[in-house]
C-alpha positions in Angstrom: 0.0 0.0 0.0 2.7 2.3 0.9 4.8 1.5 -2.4 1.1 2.5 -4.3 1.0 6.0 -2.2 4.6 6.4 -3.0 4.4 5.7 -6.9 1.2 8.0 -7.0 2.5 10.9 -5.4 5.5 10.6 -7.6 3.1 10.3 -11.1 0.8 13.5 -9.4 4.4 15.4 -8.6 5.4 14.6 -11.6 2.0 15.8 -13.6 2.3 19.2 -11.5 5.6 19.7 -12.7 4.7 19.0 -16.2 2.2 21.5 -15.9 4.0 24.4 -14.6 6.7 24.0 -17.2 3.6 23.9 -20.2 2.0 27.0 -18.0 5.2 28.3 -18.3 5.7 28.0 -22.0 2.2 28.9 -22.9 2.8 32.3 -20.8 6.4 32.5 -22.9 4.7 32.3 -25.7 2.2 34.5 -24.8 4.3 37.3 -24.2 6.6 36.5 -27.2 3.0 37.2 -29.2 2.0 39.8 -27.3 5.6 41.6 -28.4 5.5 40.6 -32.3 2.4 42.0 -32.1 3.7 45.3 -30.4 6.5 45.9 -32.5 4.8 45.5 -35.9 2.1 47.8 -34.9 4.8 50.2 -34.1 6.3 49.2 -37.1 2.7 49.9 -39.0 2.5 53.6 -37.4 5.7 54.6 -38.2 5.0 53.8 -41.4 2.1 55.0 -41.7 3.9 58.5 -40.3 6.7 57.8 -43.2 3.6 57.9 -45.7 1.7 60.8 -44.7 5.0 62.8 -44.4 5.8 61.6 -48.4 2.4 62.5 -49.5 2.8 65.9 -47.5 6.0 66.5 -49.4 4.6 65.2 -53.2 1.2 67.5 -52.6 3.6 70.5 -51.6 5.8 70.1 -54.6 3.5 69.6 -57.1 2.0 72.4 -55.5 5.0 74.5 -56.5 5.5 73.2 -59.5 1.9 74.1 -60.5 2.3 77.9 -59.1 5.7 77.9 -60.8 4.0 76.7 -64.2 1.0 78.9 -64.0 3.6 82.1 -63.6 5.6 80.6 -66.8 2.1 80.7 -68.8 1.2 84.0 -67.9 4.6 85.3 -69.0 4.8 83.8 -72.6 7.9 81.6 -71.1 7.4 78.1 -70.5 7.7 74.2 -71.9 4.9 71.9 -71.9 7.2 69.0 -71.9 5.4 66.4 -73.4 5.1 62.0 -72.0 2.7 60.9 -74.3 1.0 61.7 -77.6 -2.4 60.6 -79.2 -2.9 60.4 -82.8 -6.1 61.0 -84.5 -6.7 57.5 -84.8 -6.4 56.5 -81.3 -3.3 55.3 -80.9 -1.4 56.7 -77.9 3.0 56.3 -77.5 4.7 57.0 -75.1 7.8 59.6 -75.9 11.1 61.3 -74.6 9.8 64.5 -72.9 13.4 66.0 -74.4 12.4 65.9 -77.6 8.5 65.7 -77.8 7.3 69.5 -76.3 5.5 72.3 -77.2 7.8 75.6 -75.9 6.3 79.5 -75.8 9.2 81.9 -75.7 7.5 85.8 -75.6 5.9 85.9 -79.5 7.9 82.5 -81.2 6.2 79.4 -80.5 8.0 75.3 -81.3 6.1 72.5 -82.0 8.2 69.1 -81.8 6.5 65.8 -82.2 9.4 63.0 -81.9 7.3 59.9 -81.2 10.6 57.7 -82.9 13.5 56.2 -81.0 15.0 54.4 -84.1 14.4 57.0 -87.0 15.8 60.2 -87.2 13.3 61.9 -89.1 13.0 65.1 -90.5 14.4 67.0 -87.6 17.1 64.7 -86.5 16.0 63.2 -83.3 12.8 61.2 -84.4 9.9 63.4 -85.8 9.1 67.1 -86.8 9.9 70.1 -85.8 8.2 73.1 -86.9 8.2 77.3 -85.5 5.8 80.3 -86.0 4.2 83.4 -84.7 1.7 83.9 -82.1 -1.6 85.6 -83.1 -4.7 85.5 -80.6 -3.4 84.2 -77.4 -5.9 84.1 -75.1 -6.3 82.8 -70.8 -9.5 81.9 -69.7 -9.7 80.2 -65.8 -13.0 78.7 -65.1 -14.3 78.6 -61.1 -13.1 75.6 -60.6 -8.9 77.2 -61.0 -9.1 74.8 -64.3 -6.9 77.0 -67.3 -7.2 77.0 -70.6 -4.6 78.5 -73.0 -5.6 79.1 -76.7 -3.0 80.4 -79.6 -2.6 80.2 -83.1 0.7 79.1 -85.1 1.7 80.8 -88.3 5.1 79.8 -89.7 6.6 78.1 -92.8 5.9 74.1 -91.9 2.8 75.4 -89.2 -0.3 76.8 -89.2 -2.5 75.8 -86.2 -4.6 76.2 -83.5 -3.1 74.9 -79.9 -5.2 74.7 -76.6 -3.1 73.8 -73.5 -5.7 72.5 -70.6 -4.0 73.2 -66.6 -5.5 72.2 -63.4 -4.5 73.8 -60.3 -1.9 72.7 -58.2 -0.3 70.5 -60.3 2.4 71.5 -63.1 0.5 68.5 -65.7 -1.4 69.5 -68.8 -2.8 68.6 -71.9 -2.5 70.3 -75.3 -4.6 69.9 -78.7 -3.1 70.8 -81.7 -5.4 71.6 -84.5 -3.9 72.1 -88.0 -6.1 74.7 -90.2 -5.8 72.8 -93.4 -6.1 68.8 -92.4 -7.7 66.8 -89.9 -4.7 65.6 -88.4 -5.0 66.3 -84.7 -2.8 65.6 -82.1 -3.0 65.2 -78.6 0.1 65.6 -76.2 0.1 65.1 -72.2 2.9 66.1 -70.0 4.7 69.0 -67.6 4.7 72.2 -67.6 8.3 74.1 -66.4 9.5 77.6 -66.9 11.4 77.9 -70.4 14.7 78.1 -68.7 14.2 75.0 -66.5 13.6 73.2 -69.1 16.1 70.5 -70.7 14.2 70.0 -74.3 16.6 69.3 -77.5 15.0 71.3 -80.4 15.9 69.4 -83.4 16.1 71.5 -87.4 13.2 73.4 -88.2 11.4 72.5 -91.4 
């Protein structure tokens, strides 16, 4: 009887001891969690902080950009450098905003459509280049801040109509050219910088 007392205390001992240690572990493991958890959602907020800082930065410097691009316009001196251009039947490229641009310098006006990386083109760097005269320029800002930029383009390869399209706070735009004596009509998307920020190649003039 005693030797059964003895080997059942030692199994219950035994079972206590077993669960202290898993007690022990679970609670390990527990707080192990319970710091993962922690850190990553300190990990989460400063990133989160990271994020709104960066989209605090972008928003003010397209911000400045845009003021610096609406000045630019106003003054007959800026570059709408262009990204992409759509043809009149649909198709849209992208380009090399150093040699695709439309560029206002006081009364002289440059249209350059390179939409070629592998041709050289007329001009010499992958399209056609072509200059005139400004007649009619007009500004019109609706109440929304939204600008619209209208000008004719007389010259020797050139005689248009262009429309550039702003919206505030951003330096982006859209242009359509509109040639007087065909239907070919282009549209070009892209930024707007002051002329002498701007790092456009003008290629030979027709």
């Amino acid at each position: 009887m005693k030797k059964v007392l003895l080997t059942l205390t030692v199994i219950v001992a035994g079972l206590s001891v077993t669960a202290l240690d898993m007690n022990a572990q679970d609670s390990s493991s527990k707080t192990r969690f319970q710091q993962d958890m922690q850190k990553w959602h300190q990990e989460m907020e400063e990133f989160k902080a990271r994020s709104e800082q960066r989209r605090e930065i972008n928003e003010l410097t397209d911000s400045i950009a845009g003021v610096q691009a609406a000045a630019a316009v106003q003054n007959r001196d800026f570059v709408l450098e262009a990204d992409q251009v759509t043809f009149k039947n649909g198709n849209t490229v992208f380009v090399n905003s150093s040699t695709t641009f439309i560029s206002v310098k006081g009364n002289r006006a440059v249209v350059q459509i390179s939409p070629s990386n592998f041709a050289a083109g007329p001009n010499g760097v992958g399209g056609v280049t072509v200059d005139g005269s400004i007649s009619g320029m007009q500004r019109m800002v609706d109440k929304r801040g939204n600008t619209t930029i209208s000008f004719n383009v007389t010259g020797i390869g050139i005689n248009a109509q262009i429309e550039i399209y702003m919206t505030p706070g951003t330096n982006r735009a859209s242009a359509t050219i509109y040639p007087n004596f065909n239907s070919n009509t282009l549209w070009v998307e892209g930024e707007i910088v002051p002329y002498n920020n701007s790092d456009v190649f003008e290629g030979m003039s027709l």
